[in-house]
C-alpha positions as CSV (number, residue, x, y, z in Angstrom):
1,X,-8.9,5.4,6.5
2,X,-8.3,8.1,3.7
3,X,-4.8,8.3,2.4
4,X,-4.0,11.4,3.8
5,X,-4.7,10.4,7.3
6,X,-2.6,7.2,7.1
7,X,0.1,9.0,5.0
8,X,0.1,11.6,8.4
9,X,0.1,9.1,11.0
10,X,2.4,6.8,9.4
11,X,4.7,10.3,9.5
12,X,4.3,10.5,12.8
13,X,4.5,6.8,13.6
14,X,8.2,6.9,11.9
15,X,9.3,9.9,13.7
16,X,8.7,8.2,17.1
17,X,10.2,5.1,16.2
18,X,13.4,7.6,15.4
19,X,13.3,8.7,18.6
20,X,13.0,5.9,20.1
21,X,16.0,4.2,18.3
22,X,18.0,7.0,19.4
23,X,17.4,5.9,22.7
24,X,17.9,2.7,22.2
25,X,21.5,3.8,22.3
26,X,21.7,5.1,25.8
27,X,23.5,3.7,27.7
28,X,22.3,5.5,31.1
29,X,18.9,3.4,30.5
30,X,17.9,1.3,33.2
31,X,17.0,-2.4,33.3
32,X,13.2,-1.3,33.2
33,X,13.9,1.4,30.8
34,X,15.6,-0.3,28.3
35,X,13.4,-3.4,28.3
36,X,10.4,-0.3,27.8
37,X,12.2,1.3,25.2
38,X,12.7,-1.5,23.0
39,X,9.3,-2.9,23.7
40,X,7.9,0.8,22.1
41,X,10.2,0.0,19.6
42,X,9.1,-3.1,18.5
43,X,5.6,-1.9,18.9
44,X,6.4,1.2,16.3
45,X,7.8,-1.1,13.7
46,X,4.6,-3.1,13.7
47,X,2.3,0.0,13.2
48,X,4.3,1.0,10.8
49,X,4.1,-2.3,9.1
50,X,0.6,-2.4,9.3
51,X,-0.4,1.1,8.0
52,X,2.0,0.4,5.3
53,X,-0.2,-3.1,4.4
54,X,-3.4,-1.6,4.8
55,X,-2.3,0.6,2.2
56,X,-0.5,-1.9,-0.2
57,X,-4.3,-3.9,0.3
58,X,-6.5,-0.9,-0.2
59,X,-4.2,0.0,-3.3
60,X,-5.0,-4.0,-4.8
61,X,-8.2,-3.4,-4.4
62,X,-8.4,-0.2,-5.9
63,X,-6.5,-1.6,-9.2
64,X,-9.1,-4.9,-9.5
65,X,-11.8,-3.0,-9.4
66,X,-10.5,-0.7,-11.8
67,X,-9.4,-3.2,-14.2
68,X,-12.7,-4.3,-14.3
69,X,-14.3,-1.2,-14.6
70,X,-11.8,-0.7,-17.6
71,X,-12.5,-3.9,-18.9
72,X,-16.0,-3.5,-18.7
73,X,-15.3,0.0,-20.7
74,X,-13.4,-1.6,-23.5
75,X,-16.7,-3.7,-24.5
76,X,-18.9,-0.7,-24.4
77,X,-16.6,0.8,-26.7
78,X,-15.9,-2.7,-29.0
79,X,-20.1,-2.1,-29.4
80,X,-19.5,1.4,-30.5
81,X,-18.8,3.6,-33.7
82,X,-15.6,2.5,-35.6
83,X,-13.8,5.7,-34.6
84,X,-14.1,4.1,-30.6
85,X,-13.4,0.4,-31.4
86,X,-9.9,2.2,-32.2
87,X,-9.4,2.9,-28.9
88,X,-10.9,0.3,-27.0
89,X,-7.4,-1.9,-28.0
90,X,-5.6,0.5,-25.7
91,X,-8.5,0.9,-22.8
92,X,-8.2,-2.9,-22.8
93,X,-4.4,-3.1,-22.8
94,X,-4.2,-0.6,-19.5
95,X,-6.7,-2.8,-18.1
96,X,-5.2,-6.0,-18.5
97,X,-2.0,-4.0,-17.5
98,X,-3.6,-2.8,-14.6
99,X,-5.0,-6.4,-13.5
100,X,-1.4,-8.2,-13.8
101,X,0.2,-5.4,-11.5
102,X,-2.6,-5.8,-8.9
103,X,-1.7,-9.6,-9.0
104,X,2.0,-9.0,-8.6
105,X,1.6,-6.5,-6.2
106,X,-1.5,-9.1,-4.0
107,X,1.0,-12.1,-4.8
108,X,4.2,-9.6,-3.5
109,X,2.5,-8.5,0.0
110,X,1.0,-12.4,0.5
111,X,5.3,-13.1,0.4
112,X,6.1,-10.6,2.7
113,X,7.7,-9.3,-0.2
């Protein structure tokens, strides 16, 4: 799912589970209605959840490969003229950056976190 779409439906997703919360504090609800009202709610939290995952794990994804792409970059320039080895020492340092935050991030999400 593109970024856009999940950033719009995650949008709406949050404004229903508003709603619904407001709800939530009716107190002209019946047994049935209250009992259906906070099972939408519960329901709402967990798409939320998820869309918000799916994101976090596209985003790891997206920074390893990247990090090896980089990575990958920095020895084509290592092999080059003088005047690119210069900058291969910062190519590499975003890299490595870039592969320690996807860590964190992977090692964050797997602790609920």
């Amino acid at each position: 799912m593109a970024n856009t779409e999940r950033f719009n439906t995650l949008q709406k997703v949050v404004i229903a589970r508003k709603a619904v919360n407001k709800l939530r504090d009716t107190s002209t609800l019946t047994s049935d209605e209250r009992d259906l009202v906070n099972t939408t709610y519960a329901a709402l939290i967990d798409v939320e959840d998820l869309l918000i995952l799916e994101d976090i794990r596209e985003s790891i994804k997206d920074m390893e490969a990247n990090s090896k792409k980089l990575g990958a970059l920095t020895k084509d320039f290592n092999k080059s003229a003088a005047r690119l080895k210069k900058v291969a020492k910062f190519i590499g340092d975003a890299a490595k950056a870039l592969g320690v935050l996807a860590d964190i991030v992977s090692k964050a999400a797997a602790a609920g976190i």
